[in-house]
PLY file of the C-alpha trace (Angstrom):
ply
format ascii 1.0
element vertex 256
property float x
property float y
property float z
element edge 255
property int vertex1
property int vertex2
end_header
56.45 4.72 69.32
54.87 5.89 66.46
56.63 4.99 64.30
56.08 1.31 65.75
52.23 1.47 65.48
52.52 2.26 61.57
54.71 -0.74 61.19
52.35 -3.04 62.65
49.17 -1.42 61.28
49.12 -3.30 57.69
50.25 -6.71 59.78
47.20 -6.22 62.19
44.98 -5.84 58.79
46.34 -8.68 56.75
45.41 -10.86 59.98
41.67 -9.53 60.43
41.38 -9.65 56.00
42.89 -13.56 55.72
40.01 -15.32 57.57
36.95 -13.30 55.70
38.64 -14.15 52.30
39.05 -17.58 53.34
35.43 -18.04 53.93
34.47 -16.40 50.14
35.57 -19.61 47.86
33.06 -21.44 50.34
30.21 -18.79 49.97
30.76 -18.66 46.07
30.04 -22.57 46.10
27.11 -22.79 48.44
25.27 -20.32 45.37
25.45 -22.67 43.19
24.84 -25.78 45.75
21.62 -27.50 45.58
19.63 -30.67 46.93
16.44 -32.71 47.59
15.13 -34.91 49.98
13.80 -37.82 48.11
10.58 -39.22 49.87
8.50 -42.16 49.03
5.20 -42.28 46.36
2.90 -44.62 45.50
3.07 -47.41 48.57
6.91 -47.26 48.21
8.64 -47.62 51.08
12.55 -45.70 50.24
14.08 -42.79 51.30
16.96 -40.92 49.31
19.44 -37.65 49.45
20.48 -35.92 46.72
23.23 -33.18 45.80
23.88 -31.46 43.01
26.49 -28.28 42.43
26.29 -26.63 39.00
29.60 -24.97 37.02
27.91 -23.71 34.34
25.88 -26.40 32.46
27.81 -29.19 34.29
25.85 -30.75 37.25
28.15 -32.78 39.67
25.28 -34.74 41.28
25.91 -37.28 44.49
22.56 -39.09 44.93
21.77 -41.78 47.97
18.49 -43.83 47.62
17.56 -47.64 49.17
14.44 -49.14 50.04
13.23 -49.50 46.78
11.57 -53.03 44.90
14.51 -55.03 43.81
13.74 -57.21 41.42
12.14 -57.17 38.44
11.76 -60.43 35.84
14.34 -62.48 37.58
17.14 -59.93 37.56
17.85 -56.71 39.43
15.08 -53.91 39.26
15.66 -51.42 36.87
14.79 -47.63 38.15
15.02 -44.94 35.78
15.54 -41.69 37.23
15.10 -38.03 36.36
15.50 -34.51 36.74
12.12 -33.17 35.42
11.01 -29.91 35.12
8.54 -27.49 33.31
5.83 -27.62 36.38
5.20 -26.58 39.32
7.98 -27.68 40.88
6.43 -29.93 43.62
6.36 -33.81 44.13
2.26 -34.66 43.71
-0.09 -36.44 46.23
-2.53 -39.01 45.67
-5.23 -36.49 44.89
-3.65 -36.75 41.49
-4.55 -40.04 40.85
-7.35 -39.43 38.10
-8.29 -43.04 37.33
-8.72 -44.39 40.73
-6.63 -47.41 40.82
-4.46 -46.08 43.87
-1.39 -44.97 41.97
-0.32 -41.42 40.77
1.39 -42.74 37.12
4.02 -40.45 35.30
1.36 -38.39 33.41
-0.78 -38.18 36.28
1.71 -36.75 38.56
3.08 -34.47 34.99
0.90 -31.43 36.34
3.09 -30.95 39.47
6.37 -32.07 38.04
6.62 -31.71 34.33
8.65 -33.35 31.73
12.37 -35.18 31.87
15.07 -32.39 31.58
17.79 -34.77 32.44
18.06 -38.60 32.78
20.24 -39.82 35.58
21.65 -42.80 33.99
24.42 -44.68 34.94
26.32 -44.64 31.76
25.82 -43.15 28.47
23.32 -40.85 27.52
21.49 -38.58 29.77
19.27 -36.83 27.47
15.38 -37.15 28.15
15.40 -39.02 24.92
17.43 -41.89 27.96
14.37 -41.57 29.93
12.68 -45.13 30.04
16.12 -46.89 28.83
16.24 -49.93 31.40
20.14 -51.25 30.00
21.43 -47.30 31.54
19.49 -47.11 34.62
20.71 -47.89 38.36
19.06 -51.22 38.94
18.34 -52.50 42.66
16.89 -51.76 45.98
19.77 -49.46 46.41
22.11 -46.48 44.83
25.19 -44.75 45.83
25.68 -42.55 42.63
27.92 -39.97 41.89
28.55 -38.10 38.29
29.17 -35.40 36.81
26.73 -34.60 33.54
25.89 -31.52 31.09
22.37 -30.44 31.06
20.10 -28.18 28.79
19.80 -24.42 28.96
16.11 -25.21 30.58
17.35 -27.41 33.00
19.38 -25.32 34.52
17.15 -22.62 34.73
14.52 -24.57 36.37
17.17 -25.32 39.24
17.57 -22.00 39.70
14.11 -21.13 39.58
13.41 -23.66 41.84
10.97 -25.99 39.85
12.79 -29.04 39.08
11.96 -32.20 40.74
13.84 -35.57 41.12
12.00 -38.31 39.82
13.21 -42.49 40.86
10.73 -44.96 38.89
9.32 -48.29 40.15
7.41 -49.74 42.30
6.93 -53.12 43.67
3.82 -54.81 42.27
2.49 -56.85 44.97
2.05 -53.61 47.12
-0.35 -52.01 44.21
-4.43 -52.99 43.99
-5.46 -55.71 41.64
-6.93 -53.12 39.05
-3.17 -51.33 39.32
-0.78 -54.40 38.45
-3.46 -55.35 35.43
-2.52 -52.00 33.96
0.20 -51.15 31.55
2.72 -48.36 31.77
1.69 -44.83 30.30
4.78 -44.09 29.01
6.19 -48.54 27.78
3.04 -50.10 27.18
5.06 -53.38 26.98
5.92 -52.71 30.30
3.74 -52.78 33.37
2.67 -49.98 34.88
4.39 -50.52 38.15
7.48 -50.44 36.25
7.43 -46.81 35.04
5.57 -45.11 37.93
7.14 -42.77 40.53
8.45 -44.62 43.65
10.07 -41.70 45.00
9.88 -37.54 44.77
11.95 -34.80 45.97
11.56 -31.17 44.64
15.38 -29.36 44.33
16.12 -26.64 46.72
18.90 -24.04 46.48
21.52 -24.04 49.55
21.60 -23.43 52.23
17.72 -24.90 52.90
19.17 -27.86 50.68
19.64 -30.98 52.68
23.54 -30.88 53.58
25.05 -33.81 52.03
29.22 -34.60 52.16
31.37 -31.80 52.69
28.46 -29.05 53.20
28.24 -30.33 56.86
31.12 -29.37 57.60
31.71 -26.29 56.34
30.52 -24.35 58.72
32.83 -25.76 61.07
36.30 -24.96 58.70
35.12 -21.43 59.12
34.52 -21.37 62.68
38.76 -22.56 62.92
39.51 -20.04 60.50
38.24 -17.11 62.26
39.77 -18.55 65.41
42.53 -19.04 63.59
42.41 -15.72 62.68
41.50 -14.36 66.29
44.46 -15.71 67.84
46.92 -14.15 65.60
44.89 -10.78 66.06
45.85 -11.28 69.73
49.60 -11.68 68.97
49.68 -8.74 66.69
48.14 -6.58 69.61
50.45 -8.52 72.12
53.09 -7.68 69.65
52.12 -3.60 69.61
51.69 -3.77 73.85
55.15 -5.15 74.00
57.00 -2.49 71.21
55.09 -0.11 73.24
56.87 -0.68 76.24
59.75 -1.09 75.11
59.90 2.43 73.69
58.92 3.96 76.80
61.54 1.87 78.55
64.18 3.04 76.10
63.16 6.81 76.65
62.84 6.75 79.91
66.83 5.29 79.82
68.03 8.10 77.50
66.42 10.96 80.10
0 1
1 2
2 3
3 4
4 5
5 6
6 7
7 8
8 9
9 10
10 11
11 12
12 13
13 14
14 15
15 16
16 17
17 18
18 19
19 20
20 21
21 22
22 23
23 24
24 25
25 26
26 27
27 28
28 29
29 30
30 31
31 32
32 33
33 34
34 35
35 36
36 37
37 38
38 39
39 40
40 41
41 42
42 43
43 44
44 45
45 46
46 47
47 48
48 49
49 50
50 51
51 52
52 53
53 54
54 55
55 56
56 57
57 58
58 59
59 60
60 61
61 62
62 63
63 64
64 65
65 66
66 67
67 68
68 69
69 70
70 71
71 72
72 73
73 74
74 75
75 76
76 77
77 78
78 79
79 80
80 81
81 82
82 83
83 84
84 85
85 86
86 87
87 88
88 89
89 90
90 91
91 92
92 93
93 94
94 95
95 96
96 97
97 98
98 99
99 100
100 101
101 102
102 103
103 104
104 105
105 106
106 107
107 108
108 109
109 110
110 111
111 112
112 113
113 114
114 115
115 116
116 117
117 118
118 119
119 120
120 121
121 122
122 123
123 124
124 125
125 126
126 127
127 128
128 129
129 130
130 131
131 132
132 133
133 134
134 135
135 136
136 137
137 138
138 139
139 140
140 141
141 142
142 143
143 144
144 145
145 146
146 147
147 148
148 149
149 150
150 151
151 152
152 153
153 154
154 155
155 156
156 157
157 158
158 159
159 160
160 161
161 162
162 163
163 164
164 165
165 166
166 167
167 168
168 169
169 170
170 171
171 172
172 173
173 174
174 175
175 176
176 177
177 178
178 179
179 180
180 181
181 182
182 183
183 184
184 185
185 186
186 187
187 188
188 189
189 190
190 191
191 192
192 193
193 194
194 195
195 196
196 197
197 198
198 199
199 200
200 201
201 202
202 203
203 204
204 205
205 206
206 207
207 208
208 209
209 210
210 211
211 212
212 213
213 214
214 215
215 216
216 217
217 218
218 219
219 220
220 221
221 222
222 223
223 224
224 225
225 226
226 227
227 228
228 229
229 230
230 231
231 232
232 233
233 234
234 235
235 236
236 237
237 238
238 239
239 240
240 241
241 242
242 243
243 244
244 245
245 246
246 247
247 248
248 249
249 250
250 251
251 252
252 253
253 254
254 255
């Protein structure tokens, strides 16, 4: 009988192991899972989600946005869209709208969310030197976007740190004052200022208070089957150790 129990000791704590280091590859990418709720600026009227897990320097980013103006000149609104960072870390409210003509521009709103660190560009380049290229950035009222990009030393370390912010440019005119659509852009003067202004803000979050986008949903769920999973053969083992159990008593019992 003994000798039975050793047998089916290491068995019993493979079984109980399995499940807890099936859960770890899922815990070591959550830690470097983040996200931001993109919410509207500036008499905009969109909504977005955005993901983004980092390997290194390489951010895989899956980004979700509609709502936004969409057109622009005749053809299909340009919004240039960013990563910024070197702030506070926080999207800014109207109280930072210094001149009065009812719209928080890209300098105004600087204070709270710094410079570009990345430009999240369609193709090409995504350098902040990308920043207010219209041929590169998603253009319409609406974005699925997904790619994967390499970003600075400071970038990443303001996601971690928790001070970058994602920026999505341009607003619809007609919905601005008078004084507002007369104005040029801070950053294009040949542009108008409704062009290059924030339309929407969200500030990036690590996981798991990042907003669960795709697979993270789900997660939680995988690991609630595997330590079911993992439950059920537990029983079997210990079914398994009650039945060899018996079965030596019933063979000594026979011998006597």
């Amino acid at each position: 009988m003994k000798r039975s129990r050793m047998m089916l000791l290491p068995a019993i704590a493979a079984v109980v192991a399995w499940p807890l280091l099936a859960v770890s590859p899922a815990t070591a990418t959550q830690e470097n899972s983040y996200g931001a709720t993109l919410s509207a600026l500036n008499h905009a009227t969109g909504s977005g989600m955005l993901s983004l897990t980092l390997n290194g320097n390489q951010a895989t980013i899956t980004e979700h946005w509609s709502g936004l103006a969409a057109s622009f000149g005749g053809a299909a609104y340009p919004h240039v869209q960013h990563i910024h960072i070197g702030a506070m870390g926080t999207c800014p409210t109207m109280a930072a709208d210094a001149n009065g003509d009812g719209v928080v521009s890209t300098t105004e709103g600087a204070a709270n969310y710094g410079g570009i660190g990345a430009t999240l560009s369609v193709s090409g380049d995504t350098s902040p030197a990308a920043g207010t290229n219209l041929k590169i950035a998603p253009a319409g009222p609406s974005l699925d976007y997904s790619r994967t990009i390499a970003l600075s030393n400071e970038t990443v370390a303001a996601i971690k740190g928790g001070t970058a912010v994602i920026v999505v440019h341009g607003l619809d005119p007609t919905t601005l004052s008078k004084k507002a659509q007369a104005e040029k852009s801070d950053l294009v003067p040949t542009l108008p200022l409704a062009a290059t202004s924030p339309a929407l803000c969200g500030a990036v979050s690590a996981w798991p208070s990042a907003p669960q986008t795709g697979t993270g949903s789900t997660a939680g769920v995988e690991h609630q089957g595997l330590f079911g999973l993992g439950a059920s053969m537990l029983v079997v083992a210990g079914g398994t150790l009650l039945w060899s159990r018996r079965r030596t008593l019933v063979s000594t019992k026979s011998e006597r």
